[in-house]
C-alpha positions in Angstrom: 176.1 45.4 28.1 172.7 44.0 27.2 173.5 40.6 28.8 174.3 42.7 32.2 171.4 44.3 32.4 168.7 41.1 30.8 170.6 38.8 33.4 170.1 42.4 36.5 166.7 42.5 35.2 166.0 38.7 35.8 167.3 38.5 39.0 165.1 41.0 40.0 162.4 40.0 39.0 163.1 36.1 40.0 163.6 37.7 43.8 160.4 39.8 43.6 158.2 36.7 42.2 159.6 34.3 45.2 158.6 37.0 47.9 155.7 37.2 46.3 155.1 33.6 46.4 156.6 32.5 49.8 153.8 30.8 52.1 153.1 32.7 55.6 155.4 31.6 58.0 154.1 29.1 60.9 153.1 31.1 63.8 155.2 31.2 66.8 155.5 33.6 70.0 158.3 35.2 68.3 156.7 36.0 64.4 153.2 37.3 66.0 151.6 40.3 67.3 149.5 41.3 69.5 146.6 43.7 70.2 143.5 44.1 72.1 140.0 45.4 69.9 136.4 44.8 70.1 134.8 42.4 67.3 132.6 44.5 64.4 131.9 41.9 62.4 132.7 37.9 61.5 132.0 36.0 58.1 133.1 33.2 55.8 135.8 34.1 53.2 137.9 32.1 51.0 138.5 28.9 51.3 136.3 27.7 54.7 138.2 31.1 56.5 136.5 32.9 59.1 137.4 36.6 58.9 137.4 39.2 61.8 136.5 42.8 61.9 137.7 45.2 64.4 136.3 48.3 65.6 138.9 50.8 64.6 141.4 48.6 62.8 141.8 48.8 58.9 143.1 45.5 57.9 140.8 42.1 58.0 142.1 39.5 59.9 141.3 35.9 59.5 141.9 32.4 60.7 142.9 30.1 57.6 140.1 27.5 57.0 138.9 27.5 60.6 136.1 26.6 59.7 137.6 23.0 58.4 139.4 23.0 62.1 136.0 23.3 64.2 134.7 26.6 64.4 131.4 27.6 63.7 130.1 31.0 62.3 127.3 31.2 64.5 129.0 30.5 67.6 132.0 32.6 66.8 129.2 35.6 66.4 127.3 35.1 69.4 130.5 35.1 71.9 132.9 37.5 70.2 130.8 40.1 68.6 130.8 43.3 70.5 133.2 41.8 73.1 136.9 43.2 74.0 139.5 40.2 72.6 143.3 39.7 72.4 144.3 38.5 69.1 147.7 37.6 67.8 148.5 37.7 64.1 151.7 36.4 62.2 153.8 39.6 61.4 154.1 38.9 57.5 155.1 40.6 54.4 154.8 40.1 50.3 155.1 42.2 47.7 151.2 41.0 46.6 150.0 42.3 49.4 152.5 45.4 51.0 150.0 47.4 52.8 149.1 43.9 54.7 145.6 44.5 54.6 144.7 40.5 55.4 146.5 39.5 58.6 146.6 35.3 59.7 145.5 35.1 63.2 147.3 32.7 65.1 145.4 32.5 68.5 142.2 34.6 69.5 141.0 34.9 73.4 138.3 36.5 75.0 138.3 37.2 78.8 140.1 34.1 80.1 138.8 31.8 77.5 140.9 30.6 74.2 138.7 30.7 71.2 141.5 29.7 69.3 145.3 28.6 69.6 147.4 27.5 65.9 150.6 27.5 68.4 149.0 24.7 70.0 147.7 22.9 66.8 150.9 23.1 65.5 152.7 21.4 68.9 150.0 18.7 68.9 149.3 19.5 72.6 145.6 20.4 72.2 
């Protein structure tokens, strides 16, 4: 009976650690979200990621090392903060993280005008 419940016990466990440790998924139009919100605040975080505030939104969303894939602090700040954008993030889930407080932004707009597009990196069409 001790086997049973070493070997239920591992399994558990072995499933747990490899949710925990699955990568985020690669954005596409059906894994993302979307939602409108004005900009609070924008900073470096991590390794070379730019993280997003919004006004009345919890979780910190950020763009994984977008700053190694041509965006620039300064210029992010001056256009986007303050200003109304559409943002879609990969809808993902881990047991590190189960409240999804950080949320990957796959492509950020403002007005007319795409700030950012991952859907399009990863096609190769930009």
């Amino acid at each position: 009976m001790k086997t049973v419940w070493t070997f239920i016990i591992f399994s558990l466990l072995s499933i747990i650690l490899l949710m925990a440790l699955r990568p985020i998924a690669k954005p596409t139009a059906a894994n993302c979200k979307t939602f409108k919100a004005e900009v609070k605040e924008i900073s470096e975080a991590g390794t070379k990621d730019v993280l997003f505030q919004f006004r009345d939104r919890q979780a910190t969303y950020y763009i994984n090392r977008g700053l190694e894939r041509g965006l620039y602090l300064d210029t992010l700040r001056n256009k986007l903060t303050g200003q109304l954008v559409t943002v879609d993030y990969v809808r993902h889930w881990t047991p590190l993280d189960p409240f999804t407080d950080g949320r990957h932004i796959a492509k950020i707009s403002v007005a007319d005008e795409v700030i950012y597009d991952e859907l399009l990196l990863l096609s190769g069409k930009q």
